[in-house]
PDB file of the backbone (N, CA, C, O) and the ligand in Angstrom, with CONECT records:
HET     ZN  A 101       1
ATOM      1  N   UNK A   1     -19.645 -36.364 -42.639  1.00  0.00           N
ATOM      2  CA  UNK A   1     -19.176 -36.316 -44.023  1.00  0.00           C
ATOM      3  C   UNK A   1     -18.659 -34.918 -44.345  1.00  0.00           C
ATOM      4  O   UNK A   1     -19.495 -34.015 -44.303  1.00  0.00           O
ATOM      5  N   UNK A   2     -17.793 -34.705 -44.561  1.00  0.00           N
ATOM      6  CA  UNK A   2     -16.878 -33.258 -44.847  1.00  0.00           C
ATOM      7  C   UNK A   2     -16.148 -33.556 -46.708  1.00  0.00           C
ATOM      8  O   UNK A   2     -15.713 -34.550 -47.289  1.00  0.00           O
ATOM      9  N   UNK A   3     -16.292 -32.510 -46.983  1.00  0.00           N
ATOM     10  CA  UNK A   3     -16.147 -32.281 -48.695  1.00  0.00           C
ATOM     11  C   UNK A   3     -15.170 -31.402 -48.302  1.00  0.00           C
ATOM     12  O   UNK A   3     -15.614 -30.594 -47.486  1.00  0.00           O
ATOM     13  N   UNK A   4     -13.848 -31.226 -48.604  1.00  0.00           N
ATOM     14  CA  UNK A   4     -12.525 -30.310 -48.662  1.00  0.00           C
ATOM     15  C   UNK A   4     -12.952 -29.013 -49.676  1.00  0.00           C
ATOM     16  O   UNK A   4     -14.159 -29.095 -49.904  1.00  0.00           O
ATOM     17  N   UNK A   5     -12.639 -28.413 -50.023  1.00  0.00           N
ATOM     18  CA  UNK A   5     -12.778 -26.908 -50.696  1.00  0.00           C
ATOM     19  C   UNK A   5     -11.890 -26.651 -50.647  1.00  0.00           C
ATOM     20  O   UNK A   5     -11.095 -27.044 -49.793  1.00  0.00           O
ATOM     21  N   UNK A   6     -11.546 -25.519 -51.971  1.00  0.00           N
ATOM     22  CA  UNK A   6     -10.550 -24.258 -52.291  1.00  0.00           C
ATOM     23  C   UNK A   6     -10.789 -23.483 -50.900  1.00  0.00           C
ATOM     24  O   UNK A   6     -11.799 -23.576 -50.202  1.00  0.00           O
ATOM     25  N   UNK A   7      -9.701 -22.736 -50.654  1.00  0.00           N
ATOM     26  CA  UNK A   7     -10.437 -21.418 -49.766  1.00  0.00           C
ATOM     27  C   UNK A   7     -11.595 -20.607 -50.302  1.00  0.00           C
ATOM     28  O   UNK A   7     -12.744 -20.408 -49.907  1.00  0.00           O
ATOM     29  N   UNK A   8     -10.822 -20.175 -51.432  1.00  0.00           N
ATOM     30  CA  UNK A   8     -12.049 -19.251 -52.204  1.00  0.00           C
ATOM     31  C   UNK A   8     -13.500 -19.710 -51.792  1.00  0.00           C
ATOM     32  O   UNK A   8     -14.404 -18.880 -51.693  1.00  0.00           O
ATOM     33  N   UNK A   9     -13.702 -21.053 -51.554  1.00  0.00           N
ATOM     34  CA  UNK A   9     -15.216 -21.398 -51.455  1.00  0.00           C
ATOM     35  C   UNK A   9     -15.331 -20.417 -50.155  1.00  0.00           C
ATOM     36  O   UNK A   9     -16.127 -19.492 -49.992  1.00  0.00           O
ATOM     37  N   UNK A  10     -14.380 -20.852 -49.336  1.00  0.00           N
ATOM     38  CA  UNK A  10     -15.245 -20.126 -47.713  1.00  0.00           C
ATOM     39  C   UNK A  10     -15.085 -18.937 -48.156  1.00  0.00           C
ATOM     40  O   UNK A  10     -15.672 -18.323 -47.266  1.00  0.00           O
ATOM     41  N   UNK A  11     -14.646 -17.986 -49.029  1.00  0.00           N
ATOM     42  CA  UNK A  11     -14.251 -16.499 -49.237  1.00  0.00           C
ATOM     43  C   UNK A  11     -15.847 -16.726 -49.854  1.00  0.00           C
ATOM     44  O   UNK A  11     -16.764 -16.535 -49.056  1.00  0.00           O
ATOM     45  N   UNK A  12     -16.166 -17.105 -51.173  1.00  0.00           N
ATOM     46  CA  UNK A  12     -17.692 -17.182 -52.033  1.00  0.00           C
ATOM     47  C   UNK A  12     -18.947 -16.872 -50.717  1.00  0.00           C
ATOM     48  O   UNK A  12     -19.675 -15.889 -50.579  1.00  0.00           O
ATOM     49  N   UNK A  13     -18.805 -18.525 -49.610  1.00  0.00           N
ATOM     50  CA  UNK A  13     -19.843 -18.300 -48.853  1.00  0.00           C
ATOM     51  C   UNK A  13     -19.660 -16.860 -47.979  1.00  0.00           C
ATOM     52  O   UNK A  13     -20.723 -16.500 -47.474  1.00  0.00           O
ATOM     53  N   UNK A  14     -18.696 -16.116 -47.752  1.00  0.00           N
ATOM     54  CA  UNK A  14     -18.644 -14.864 -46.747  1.00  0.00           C
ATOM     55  C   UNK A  14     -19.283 -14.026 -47.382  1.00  0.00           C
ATOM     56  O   UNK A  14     -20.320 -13.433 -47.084  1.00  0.00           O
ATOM     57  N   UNK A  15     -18.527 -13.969 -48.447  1.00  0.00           N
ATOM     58  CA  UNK A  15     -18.925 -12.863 -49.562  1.00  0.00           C
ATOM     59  C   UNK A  15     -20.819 -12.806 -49.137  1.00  0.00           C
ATOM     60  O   UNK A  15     -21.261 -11.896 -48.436  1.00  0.00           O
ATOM     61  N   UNK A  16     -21.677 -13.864 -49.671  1.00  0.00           N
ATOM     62  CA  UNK A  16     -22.852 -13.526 -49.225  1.00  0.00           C
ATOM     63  C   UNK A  16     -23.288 -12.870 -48.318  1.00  0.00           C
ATOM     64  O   UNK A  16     -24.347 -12.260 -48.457  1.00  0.00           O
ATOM     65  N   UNK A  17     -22.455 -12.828 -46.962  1.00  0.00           N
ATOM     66  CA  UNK A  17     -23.152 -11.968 -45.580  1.00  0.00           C
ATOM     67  C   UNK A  17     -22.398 -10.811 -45.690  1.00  0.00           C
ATOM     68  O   UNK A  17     -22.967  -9.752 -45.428  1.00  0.00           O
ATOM     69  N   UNK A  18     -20.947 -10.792 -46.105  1.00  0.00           N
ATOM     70  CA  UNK A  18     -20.320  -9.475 -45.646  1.00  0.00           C
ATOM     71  C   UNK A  18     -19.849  -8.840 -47.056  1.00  0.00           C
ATOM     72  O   UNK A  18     -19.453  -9.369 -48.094  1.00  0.00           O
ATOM     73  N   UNK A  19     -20.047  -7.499 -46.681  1.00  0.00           N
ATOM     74  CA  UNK A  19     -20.283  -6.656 -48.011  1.00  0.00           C
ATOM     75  C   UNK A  19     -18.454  -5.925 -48.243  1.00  0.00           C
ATOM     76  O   UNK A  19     -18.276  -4.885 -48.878  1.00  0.00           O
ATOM     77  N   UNK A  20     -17.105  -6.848 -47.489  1.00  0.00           N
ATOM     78  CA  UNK A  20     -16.021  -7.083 -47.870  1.00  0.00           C
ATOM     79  C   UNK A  20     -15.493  -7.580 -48.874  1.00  0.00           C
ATOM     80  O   UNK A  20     -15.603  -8.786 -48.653  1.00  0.00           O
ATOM     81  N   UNK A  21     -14.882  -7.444 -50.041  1.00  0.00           N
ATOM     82  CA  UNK A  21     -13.949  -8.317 -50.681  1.00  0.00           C
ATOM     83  C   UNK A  21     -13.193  -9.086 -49.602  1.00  0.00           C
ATOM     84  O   UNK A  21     -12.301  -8.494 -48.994  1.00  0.00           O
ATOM     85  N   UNK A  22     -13.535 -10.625 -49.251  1.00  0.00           N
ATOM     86  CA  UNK A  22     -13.649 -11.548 -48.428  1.00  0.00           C
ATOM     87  C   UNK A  22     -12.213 -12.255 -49.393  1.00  0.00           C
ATOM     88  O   UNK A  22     -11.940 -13.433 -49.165  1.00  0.00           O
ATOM     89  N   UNK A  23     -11.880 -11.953 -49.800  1.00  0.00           N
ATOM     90  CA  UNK A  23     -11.075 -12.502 -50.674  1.00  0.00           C
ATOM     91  C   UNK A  23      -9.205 -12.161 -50.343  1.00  0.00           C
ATOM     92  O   UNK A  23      -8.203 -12.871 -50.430  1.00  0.00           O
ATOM     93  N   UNK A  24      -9.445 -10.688 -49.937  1.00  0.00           N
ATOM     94  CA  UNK A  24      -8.614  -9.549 -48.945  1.00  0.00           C
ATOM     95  C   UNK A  24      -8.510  -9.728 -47.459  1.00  0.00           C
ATOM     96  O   UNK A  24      -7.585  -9.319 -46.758  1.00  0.00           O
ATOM     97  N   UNK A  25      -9.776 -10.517 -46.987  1.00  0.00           N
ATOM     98  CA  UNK A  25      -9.702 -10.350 -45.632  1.00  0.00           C
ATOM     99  C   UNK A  25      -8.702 -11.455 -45.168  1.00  0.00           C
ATOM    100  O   UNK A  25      -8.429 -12.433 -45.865  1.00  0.00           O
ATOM    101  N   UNK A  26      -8.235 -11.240 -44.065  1.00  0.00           N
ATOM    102  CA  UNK A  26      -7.380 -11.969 -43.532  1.00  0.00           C
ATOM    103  C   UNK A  26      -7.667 -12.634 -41.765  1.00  0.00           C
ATOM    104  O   UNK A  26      -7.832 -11.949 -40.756  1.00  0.00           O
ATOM    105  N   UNK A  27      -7.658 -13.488 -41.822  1.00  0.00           N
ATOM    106  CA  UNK A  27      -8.216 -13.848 -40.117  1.00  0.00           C
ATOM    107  C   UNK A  27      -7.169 -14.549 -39.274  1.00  0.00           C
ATOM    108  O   UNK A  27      -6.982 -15.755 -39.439  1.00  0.00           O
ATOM    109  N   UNK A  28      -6.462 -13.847 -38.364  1.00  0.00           N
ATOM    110  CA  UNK A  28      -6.089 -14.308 -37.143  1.00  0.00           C
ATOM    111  C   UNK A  28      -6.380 -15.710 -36.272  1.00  0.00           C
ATOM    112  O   UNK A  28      -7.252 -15.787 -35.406  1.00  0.00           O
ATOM    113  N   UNK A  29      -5.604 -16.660 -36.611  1.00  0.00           N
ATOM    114  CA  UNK A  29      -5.989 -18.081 -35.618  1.00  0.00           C
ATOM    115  C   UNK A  29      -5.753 -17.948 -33.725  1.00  0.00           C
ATOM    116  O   UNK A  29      -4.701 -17.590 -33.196  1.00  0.00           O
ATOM    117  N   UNK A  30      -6.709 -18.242 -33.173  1.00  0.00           N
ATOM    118  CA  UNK A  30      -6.808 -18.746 -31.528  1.00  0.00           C
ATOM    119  C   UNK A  30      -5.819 -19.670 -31.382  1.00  0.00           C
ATOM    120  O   UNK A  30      -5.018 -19.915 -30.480  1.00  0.00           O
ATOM    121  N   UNK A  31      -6.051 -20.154 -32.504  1.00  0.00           N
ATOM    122  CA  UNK A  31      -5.082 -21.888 -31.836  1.00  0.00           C
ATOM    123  C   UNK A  31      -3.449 -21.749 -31.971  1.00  0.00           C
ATOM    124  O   UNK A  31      -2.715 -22.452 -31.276  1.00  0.00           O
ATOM    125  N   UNK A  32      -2.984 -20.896 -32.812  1.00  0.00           N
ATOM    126  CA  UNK A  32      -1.865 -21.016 -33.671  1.00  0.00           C
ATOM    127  C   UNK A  32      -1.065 -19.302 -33.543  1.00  0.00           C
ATOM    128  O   UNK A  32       0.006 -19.065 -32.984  1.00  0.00           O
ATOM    129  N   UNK A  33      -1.785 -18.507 -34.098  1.00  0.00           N
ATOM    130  CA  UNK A  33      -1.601 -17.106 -33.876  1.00  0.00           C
ATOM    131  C   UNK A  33      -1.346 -16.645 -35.002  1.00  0.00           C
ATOM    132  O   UNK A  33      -1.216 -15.434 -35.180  1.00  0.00           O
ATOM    133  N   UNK A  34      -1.201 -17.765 -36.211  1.00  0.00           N
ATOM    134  CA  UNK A  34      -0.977 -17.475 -37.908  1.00  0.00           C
ATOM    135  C   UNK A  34      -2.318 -16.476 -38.624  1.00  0.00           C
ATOM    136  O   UNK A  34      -3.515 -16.564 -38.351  1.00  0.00           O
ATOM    137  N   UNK A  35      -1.716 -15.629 -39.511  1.00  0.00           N
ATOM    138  CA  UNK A  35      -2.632 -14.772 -39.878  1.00  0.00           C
ATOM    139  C   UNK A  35      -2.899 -15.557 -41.338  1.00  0.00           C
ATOM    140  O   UNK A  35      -1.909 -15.969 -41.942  1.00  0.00           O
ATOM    141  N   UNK A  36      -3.938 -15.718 -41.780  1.00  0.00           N
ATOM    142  CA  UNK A  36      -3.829 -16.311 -43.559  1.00  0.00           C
ATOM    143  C   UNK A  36      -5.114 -15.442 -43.945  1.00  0.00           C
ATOM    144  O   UNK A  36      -6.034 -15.111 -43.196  1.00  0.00           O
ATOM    145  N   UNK A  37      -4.905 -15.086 -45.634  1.00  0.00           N
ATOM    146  CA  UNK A  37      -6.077 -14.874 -46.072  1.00  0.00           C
ATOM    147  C   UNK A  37      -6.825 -15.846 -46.039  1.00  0.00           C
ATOM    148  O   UNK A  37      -6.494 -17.031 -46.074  1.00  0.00           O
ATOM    149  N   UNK A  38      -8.383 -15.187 -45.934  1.00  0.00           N
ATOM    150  CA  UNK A  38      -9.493 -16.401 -45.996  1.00  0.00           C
ATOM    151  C   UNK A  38      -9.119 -17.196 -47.308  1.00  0.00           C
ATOM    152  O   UNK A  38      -9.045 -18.420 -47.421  1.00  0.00           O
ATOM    153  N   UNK A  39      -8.889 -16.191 -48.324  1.00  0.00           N
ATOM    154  CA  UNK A  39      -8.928 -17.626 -49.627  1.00  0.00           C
ATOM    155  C   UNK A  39      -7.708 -18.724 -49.612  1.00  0.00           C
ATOM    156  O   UNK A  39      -7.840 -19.738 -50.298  1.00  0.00           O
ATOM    157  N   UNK A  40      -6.460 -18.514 -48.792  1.00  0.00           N
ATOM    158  CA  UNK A  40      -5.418 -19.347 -48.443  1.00  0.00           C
ATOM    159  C   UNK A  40      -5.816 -20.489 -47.191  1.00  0.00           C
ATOM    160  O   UNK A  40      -4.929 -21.196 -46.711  1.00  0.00           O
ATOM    161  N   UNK A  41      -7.351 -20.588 -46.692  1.00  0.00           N
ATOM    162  CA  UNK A  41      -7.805 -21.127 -45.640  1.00  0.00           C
ATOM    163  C   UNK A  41      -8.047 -22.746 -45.993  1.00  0.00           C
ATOM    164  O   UNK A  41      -8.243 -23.022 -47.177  1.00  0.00           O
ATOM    165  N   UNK A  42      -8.041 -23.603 -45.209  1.00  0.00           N
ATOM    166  CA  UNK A  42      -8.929 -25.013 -45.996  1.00  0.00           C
ATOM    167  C   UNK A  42     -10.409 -24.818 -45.325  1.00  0.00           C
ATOM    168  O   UNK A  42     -10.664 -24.682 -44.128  1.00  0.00           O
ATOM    169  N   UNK A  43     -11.467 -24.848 -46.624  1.00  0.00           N
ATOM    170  CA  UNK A  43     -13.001 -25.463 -45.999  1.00  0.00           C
ATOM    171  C   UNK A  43     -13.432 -26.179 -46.673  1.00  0.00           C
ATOM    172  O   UNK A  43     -13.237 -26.517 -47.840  1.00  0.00           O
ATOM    173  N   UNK A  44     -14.293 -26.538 -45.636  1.00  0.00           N
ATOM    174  CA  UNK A  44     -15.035 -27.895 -45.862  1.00  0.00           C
ATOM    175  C   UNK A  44     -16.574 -28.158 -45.801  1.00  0.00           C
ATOM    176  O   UNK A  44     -17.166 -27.755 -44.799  1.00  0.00           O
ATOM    177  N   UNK A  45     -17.195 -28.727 -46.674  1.00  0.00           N
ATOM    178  CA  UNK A  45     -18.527 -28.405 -46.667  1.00  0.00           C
ATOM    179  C   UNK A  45     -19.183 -29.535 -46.153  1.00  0.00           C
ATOM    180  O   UNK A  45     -19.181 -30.663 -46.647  1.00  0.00           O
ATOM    181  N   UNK A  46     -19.814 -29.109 -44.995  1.00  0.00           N
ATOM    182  CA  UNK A  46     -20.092 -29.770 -43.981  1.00  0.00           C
ATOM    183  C   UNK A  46     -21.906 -30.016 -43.388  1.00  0.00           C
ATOM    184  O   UNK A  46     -22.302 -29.268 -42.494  1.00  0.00           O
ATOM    185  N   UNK A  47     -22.696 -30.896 -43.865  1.00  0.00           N
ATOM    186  CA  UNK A  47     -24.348 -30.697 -43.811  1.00  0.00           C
ATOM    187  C   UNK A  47     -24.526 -29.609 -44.273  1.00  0.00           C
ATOM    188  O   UNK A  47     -23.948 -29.101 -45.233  1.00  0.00           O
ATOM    189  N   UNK A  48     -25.319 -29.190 -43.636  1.00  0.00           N
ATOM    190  CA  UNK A  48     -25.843 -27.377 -43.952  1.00  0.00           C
ATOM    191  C   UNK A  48     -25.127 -26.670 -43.629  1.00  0.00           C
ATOM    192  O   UNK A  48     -25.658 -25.676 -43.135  1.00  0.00           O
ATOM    193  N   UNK A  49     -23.515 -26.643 -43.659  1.00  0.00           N
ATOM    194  CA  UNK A  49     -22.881 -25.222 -43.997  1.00  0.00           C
ATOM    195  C   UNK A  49     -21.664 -25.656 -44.149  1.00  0.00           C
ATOM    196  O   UNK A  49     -21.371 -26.796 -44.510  1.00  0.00           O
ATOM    197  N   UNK A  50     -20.714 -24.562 -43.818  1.00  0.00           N
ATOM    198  CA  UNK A  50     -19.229 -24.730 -44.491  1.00  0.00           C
ATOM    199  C   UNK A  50     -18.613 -24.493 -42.920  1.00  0.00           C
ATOM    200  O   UNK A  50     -19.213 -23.796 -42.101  1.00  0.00           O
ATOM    201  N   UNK A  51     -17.437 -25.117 -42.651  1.00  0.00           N
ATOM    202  CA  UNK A  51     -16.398 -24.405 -42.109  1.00  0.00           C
ATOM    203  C   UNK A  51     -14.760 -24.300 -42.930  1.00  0.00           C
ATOM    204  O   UNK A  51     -14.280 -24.949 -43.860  1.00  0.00           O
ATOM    205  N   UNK A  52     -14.223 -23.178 -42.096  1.00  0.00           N
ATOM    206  CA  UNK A  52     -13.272 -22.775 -42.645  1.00  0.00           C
ATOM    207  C   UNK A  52     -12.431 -22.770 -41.142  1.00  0.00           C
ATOM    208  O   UNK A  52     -12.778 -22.335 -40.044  1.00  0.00           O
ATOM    209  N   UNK A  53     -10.989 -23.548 -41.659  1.00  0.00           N
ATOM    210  CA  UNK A  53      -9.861 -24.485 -41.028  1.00  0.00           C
ATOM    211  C   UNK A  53      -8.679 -23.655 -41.300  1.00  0.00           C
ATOM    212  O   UNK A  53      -8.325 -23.291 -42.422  1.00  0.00           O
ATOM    213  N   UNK A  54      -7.910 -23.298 -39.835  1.00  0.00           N
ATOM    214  CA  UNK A  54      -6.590 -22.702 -40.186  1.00  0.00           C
ATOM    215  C   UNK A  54      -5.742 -23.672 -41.056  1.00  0.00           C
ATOM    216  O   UNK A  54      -5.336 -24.701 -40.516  1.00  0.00           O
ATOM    217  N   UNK A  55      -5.463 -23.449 -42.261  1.00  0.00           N
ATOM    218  CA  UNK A  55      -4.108 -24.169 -42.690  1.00  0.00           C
ATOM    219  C   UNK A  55      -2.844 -25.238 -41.670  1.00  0.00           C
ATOM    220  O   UNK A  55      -2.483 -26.415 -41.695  1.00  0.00           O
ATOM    221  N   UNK A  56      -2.501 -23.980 -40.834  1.00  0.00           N
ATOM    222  CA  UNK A  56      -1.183 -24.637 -40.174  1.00  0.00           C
ATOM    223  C   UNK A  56      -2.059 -25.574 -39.011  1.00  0.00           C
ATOM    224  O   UNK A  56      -1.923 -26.761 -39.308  1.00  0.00           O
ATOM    225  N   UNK A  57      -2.631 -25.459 -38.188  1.00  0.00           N
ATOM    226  CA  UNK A  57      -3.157 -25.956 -37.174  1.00  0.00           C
ATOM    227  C   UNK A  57      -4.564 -26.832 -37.046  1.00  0.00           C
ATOM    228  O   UNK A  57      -4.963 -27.587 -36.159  1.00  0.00           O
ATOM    229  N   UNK A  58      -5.018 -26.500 -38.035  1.00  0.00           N
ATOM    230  CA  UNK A  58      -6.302 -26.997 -38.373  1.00  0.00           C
ATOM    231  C   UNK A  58      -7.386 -26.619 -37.277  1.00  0.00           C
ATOM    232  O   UNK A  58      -8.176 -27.526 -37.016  1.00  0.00           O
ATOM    233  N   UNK A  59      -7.516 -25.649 -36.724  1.00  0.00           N
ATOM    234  CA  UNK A  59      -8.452 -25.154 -35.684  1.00  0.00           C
ATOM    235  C   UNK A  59      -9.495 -24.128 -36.191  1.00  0.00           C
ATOM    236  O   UNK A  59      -9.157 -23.128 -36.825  1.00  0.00           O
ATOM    237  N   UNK A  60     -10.841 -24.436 -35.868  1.00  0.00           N
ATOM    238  CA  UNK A  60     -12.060 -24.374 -37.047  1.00  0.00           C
ATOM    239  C   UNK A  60     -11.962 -22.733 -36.730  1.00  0.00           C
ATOM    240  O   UNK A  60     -12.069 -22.274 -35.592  1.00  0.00           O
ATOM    241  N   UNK A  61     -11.744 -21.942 -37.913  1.00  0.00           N
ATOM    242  CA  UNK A  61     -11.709 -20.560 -37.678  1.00  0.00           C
ATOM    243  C   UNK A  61     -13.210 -20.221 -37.551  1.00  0.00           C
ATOM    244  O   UNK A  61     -13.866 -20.120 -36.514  1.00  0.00           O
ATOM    245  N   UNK A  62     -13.553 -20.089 -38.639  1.00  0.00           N
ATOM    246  CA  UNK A  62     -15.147 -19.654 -39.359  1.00  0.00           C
ATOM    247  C   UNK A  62     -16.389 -21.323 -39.171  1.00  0.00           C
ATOM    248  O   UNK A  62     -16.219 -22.447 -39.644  1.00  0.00           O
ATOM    249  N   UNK A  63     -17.369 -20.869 -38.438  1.00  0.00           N
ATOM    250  CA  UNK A  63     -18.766 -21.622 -39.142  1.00  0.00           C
ATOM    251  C   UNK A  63     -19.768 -21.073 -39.621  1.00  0.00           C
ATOM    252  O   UNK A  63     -20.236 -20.101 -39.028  1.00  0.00           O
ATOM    253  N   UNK A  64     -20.264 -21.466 -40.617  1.00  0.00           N
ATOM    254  CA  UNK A  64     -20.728 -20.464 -41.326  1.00  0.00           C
ATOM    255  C   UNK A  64     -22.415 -21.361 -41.465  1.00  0.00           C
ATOM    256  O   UNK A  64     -22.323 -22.572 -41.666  1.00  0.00           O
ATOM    257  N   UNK A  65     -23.028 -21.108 -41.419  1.00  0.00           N
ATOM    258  CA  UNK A  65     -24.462 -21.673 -41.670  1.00  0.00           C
ATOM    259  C   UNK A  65     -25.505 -21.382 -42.211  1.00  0.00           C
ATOM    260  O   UNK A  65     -25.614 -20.155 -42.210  1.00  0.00           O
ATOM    261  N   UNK A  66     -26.249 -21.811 -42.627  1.00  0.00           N
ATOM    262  CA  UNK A  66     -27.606 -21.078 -43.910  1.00  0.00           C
ATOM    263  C   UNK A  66     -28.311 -22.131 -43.703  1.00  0.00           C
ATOM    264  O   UNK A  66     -28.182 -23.242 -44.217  1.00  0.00           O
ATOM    265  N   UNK A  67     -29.551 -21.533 -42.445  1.00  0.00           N
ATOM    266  CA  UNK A  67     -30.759 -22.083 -42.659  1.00  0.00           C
ATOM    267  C   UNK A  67     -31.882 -21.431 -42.190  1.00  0.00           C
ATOM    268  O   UNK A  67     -31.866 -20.495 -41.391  1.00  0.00           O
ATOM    269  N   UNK A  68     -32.878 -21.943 -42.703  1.00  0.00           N
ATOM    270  CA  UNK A  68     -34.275 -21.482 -42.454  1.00  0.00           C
ATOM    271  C   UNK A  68     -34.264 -19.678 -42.413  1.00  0.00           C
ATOM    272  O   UNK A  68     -34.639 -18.950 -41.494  1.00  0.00           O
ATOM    273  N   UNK A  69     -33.754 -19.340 -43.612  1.00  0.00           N
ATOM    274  CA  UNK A  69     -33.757 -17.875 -44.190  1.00  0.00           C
ATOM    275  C   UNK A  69     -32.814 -16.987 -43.070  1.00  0.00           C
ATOM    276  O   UNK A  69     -33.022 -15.790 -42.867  1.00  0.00           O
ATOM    277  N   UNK A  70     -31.906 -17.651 -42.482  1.00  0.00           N
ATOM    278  CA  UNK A  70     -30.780 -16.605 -41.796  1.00  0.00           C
ATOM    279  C   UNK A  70     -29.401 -17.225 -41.649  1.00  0.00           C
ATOM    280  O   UNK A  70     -29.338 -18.450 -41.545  1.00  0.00           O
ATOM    281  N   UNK A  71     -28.275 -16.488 -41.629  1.00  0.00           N
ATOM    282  CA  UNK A  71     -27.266 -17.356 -41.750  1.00  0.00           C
ATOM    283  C   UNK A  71     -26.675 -17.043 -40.186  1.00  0.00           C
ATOM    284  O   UNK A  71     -26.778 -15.956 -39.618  1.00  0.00           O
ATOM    285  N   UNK A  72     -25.835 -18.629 -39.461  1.00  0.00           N
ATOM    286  CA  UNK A  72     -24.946 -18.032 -38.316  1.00  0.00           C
ATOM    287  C   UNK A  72     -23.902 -18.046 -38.633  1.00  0.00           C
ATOM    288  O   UNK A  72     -23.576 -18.972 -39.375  1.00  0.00           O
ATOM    289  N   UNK A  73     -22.809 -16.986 -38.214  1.00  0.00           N
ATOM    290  CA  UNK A  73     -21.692 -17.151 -38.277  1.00  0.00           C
ATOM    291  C   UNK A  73     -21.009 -17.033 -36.584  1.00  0.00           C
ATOM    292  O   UNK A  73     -20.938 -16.314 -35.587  1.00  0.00           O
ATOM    293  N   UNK A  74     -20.591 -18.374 -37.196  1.00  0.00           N
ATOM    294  CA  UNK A  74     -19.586 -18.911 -35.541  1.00  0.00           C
ATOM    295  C   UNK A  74     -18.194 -18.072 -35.777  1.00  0.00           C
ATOM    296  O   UNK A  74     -17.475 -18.588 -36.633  1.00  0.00           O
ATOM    297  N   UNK A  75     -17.825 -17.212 -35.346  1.00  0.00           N
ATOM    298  CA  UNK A  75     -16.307 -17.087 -35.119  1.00  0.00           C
ATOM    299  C   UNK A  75     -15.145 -17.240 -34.350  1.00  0.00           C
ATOM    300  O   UNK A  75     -14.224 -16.425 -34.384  1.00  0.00           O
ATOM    301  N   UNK A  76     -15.152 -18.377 -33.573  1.00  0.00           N
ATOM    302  CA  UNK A  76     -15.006 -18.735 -32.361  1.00  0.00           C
ATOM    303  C   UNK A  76     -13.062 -18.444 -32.376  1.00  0.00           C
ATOM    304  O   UNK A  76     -12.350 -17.849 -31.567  1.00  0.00           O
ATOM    305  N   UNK A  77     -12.742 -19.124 -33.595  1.00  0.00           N
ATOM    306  CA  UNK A  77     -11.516 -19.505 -34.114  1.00  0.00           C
ATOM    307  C   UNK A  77     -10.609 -17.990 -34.701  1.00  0.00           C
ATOM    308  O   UNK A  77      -9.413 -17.883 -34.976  1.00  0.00           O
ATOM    309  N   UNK A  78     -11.544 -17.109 -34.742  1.00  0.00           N
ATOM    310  CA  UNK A  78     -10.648 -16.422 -35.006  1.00  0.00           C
ATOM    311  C   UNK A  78     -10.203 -15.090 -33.804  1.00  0.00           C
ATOM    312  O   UNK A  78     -10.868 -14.742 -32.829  1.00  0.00           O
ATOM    313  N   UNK A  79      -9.096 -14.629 -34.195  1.00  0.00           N
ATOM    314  CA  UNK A  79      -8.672 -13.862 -32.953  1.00  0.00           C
ATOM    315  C   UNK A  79      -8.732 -12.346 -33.573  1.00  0.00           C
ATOM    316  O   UNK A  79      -8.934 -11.476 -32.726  1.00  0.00           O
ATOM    317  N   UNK A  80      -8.628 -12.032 -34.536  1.00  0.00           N
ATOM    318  CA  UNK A  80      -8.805 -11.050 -35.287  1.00  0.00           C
ATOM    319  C   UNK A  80      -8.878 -10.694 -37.019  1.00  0.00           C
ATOM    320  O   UNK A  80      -7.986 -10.873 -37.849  1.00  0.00           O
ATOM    321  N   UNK A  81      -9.794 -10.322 -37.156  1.00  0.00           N
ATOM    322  CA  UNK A  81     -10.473 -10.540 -38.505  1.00  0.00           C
ATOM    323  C   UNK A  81      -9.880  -9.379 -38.908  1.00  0.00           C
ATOM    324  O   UNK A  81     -10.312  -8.446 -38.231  1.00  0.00           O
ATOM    325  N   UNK A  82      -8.692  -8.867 -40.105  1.00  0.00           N
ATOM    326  CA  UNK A  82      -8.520  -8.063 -41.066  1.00  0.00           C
ATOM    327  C   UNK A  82      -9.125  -7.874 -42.253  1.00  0.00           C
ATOM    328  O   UNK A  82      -9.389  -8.647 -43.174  1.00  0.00           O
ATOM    329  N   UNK A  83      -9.387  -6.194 -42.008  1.00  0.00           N
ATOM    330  CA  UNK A  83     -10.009  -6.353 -43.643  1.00  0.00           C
ATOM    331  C   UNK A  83      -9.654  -4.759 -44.220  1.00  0.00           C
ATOM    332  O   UNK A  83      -9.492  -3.741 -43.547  1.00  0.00           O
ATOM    333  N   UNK A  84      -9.602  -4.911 -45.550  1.00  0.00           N
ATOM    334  CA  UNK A  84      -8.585  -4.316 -46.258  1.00  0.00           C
ATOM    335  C   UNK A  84      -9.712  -2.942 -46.785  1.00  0.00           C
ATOM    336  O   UNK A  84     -10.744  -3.520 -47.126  1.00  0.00           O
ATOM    337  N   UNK A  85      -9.833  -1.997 -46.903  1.00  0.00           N
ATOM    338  CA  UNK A  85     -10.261  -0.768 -47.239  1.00  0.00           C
ATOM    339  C   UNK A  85     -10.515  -0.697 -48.493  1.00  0.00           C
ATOM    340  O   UNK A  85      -9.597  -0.301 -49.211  1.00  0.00           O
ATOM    341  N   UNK A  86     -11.956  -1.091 -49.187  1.00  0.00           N
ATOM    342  CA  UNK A  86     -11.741  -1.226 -50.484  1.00  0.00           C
ATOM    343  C   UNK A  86     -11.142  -0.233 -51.301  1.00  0.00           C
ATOM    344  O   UNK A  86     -10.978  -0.438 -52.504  1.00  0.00           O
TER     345      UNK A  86
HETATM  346 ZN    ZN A 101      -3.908 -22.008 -36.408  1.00  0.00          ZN2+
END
């Protein structure tokens, strides 16, 4: 069962672990080579956590997870994570 999301959601859930305006950051696709801001991303809220989906290619950038008081983050999907100098 997958629930679609704004980007902003997967930017909201980052925001919790990384002390970035996640909103600025920008992530590099494996699958595709397209750069998008996270909040221009599609996610989807998925059991106990979210992933976040390149736009053009749909190849799972971000997994993001929250359980039992620690979060994982899968980054399998991305090839390089930009982030902007507050
Ligand atoms: Zn892609």
């Amino acid at each position: 069962m997958e629930n679609k999301l704004d980007g902003n959601a997967a930017a909201g859930a980052l925001q919790a672990i990384l002390p970035f305006d996640m909103t600025l950051v920008q992530a590099t696709c494996t699958g595709c080579g397209a750069t998008n801001a996270i909040g221009a991303t599609a996610a989807y809220m998925h059991g106990m956590g979210t992933i976040v989906r390149c736009p053009r290619c749909d190849t799972v950038l971000i997994r993001i997870v929250h359980a039992r008081g620690r979060y994982l983050l899968d980054m399998r999907g991305v090839r390089v994570l930009q982030i902007m100098e507050g």
